[in-house]
C-alpha positions as CSV (number, residue, x, y, z in Angstrom):
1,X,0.0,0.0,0.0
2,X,1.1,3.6,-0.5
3,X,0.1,5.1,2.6
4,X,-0.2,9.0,3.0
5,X,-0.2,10.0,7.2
6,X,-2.2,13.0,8.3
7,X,-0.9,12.4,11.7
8,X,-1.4,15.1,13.8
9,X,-0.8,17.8,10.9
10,X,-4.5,18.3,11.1
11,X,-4.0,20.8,13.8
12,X,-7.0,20.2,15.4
13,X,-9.4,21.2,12.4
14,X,-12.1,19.3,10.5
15,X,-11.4,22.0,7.3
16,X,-7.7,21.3,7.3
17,X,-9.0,17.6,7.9
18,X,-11.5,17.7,4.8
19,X,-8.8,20.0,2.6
20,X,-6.0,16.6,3.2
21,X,-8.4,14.1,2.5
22,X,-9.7,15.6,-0.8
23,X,-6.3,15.9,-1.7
24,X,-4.9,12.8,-1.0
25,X,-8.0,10.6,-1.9
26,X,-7.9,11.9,-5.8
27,X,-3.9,11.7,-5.2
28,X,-5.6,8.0,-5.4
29,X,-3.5,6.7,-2.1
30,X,-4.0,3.5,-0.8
31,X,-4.5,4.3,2.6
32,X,-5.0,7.2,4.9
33,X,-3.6,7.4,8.8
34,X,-4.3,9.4,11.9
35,X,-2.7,10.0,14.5
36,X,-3.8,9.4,18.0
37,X,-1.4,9.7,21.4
38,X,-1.4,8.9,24.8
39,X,-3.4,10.7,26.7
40,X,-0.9,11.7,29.0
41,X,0.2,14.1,25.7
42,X,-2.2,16.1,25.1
43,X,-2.6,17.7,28.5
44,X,-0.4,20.3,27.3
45,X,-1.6,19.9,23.2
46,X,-5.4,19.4,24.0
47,X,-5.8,21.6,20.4
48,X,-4.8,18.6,18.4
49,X,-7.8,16.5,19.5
50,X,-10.4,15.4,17.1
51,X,-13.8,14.5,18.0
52,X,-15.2,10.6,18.4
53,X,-17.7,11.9,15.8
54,X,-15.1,13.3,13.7
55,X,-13.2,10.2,13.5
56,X,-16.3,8.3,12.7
57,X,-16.9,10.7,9.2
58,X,-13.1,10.6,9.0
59,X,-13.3,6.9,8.9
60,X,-16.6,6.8,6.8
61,X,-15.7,9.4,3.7
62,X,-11.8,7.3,3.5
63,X,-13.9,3.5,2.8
64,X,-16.7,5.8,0.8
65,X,-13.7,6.1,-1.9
66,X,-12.8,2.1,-1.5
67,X,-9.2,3.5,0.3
68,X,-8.0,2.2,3.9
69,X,-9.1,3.8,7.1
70,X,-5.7,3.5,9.8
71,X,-5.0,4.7,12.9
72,X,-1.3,5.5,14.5
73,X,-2.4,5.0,18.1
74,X,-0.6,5.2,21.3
75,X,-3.8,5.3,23.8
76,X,-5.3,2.0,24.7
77,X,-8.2,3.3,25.6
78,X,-9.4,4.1,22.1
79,X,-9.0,1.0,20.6
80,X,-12.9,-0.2,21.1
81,X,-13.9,3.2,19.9
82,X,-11.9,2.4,16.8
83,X,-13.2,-0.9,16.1
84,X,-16.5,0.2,16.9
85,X,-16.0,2.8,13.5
86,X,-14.5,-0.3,11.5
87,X,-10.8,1.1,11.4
88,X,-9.1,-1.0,8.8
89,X,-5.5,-1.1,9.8
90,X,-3.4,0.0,12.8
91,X,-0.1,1.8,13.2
92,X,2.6,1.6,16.7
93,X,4.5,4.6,16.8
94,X,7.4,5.2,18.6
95,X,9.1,2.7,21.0
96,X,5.8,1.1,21.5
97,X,6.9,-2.1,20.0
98,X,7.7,-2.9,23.8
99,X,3.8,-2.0,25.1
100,X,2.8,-5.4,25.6
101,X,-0.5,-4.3,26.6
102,X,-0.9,-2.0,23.6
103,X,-0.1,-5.1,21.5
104,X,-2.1,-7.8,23.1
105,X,-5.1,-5.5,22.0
106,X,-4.4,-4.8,18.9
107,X,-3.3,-7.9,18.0
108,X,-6.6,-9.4,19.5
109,X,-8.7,-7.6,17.0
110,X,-7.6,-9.2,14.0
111,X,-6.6,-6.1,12.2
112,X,-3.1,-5.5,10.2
113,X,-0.5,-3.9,12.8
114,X,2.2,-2.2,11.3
115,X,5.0,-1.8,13.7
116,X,7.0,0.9,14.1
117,X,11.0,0.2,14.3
118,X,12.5,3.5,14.6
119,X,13.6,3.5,18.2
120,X,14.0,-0.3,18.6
121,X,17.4,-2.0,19.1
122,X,17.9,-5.7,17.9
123,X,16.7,-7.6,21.1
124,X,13.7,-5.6,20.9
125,X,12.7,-6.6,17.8
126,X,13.3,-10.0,18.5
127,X,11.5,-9.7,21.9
128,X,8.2,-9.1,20.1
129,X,8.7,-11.4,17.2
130,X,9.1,-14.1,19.4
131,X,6.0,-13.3,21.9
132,X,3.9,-11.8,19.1
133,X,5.0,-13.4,15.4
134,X,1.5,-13.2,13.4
135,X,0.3,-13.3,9.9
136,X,-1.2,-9.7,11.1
137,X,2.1,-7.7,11.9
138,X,4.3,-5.9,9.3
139,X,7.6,-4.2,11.0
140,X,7.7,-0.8,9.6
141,X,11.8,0.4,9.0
142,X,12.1,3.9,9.8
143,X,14.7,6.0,11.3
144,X,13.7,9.4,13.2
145,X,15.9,11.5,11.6
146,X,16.1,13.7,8.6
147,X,20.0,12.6,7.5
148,X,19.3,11.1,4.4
149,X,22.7,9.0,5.7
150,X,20.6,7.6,8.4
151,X,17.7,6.0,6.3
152,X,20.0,2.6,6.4
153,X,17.4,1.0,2.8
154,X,19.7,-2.4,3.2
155,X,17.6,-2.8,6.5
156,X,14.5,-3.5,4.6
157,X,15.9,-6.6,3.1
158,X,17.6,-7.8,6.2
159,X,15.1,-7.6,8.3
160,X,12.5,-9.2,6.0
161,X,14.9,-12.1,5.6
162,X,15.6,-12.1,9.5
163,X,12.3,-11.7,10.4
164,X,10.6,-13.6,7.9
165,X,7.5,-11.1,8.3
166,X,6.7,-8.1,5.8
167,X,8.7,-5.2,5.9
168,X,7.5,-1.4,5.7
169,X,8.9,1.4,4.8
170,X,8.9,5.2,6.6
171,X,10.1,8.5,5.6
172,X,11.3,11.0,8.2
173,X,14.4,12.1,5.4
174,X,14.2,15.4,4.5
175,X,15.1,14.3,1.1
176,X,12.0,13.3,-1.2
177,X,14.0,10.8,-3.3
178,X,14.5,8.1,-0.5
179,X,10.8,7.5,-0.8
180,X,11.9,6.3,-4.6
181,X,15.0,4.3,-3.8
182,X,12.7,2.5,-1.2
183,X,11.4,0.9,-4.1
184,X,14.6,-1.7,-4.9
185,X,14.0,-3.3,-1.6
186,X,10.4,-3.9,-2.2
187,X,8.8,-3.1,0.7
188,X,5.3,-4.3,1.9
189,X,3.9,-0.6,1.9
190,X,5.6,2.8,1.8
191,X,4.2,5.7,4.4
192,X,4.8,9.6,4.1
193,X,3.7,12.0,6.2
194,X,1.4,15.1,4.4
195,X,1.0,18.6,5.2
196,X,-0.7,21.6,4.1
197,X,1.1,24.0,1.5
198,X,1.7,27.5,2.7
199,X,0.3,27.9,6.0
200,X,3.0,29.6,7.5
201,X,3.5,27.6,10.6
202,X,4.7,24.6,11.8
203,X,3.7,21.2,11.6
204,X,3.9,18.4,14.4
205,X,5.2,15.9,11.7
206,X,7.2,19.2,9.3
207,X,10.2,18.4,8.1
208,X,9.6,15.2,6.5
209,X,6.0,15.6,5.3
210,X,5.1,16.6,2.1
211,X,3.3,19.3,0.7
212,X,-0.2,18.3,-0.5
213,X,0.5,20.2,-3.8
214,X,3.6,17.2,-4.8
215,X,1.1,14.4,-3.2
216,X,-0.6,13.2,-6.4
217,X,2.9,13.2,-8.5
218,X,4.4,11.1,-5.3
219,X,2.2,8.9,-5.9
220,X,1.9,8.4,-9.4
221,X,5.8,8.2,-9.4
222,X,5.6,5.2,-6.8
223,X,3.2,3.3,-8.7
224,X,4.9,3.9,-12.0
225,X,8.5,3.0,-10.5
226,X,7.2,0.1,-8.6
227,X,7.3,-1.8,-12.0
228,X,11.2,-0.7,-12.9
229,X,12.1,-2.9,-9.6
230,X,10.8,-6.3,-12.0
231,X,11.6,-10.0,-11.0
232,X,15.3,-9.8,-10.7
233,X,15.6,-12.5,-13.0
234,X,17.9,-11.3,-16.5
235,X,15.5,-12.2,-19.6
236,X,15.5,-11.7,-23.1
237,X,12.7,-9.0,-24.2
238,X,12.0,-8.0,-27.7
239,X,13.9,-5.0,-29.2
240,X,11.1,-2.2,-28.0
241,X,13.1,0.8,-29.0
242,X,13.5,-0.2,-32.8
């Protein structure tokens, strides 16, 4: 899936809401994410909250358009709320990989999990592979940085051989490209974050996000590329340039 992430680049309005998801629906994404935290966070960033109702028309106008409906959540407490609205796909962000909770709840609602890598070490990966390996999970390879020398591609392939689960990819680079190069290493899905184009402030998830304005070229470039990656197997093909 090509999966574009709202987040919390939303700001805490339903017209900036409805503005991204026009945008990135006729961008013709695969997916749409959200981003909800622990309530412990938004004591101090209580403007970033969206409604239960919102969510539900959130959730409702994404499937309307045959595109998935996921959720980045962090607050356990919102998972029956989510389910109850038919969310199609859940993210874990941060170092949640080691939430056991979190993940015994997700994982018992059937849904795809991807799951966040970014702040993991080795053991920790393994930790949760071994306690939670399921057909449901897909480890998502990002790195929370903008270095373009820190986005470590190779890692996709290791890990998917290591692993022997799908393997993700996430963009925090600064560098629009990487999302392109992720590409050779075939990941199960690719996720960017999204933001609004001149609004003169900024954004939760800003460096790394793209402006709604490049969203439908992104995506048309990843589909189109996607096919330049082929079997890996040399072939003869017919002359096609004359």
């Amino acid at each position: 899936m090509i999966i574009a992430e709202i987040g919390l680049n939303h700001l805490g309005y339903i017209e900036l809401v409805n503005d991204y998801l026009d945008i990135c629906l006729h961008a013709d994404v695969d997916g749409i994410t959200f981003q909800i935290r622990e309530e412990e966070f938004y004591k101090n960033n209580s403007n970033l909250i969206l409604s239960d109702s919102e969510y539900k028309k959130i959730a409702k106008t994404i499937q309307s358009k045959n595109k998935k409906f996921g959720v980045a959540i962090a607050d356990i407490n919102k998972i029956d709320f989510l389910e109850s609205i038919d969310t199609d796909f859940y993210k874990v962000i941060r170092n949640d990989i080691t939430n056991k909770n979190l993940m015994k709840k997700l994982i018992s609602t059937g849904k795809q999990i991807i799951v966040s890598t970014g702040l993991s070490t080795d053991k920790d990966i393994k930790n949760f592979i071994n306690e939670f390996a399921t057909k449901n999970i897909t480890l998502n390879h990002t790195q929370l940085s903008y270095d373009v020398n820190d986005c470590n591609l190779l890692a996709i392939q290791t890990m998917r051989e290591k692993y022997d689960c799908n393997i993700s990819f996430g963009s925090h680079c600064d560098n629009l490209n990487v999302l392109y190069m992720s590409l050779c290493y075939n990941p199960s899905s690719i996720l960017f974050y999204v933001k609004a184009d001149s609004f003169g402030i900024e954004f939760p998830d800003d460096k790394h996000a793209i402006f709604t304005k490049n969203i439908k070229t992104v995506v048309k470039n990843l589909k189109s590329l996607r096919t330049a990656v082929g079997s890996g197997i040399k072939q003869k093909i017919k002359n096609k340039i004359g």
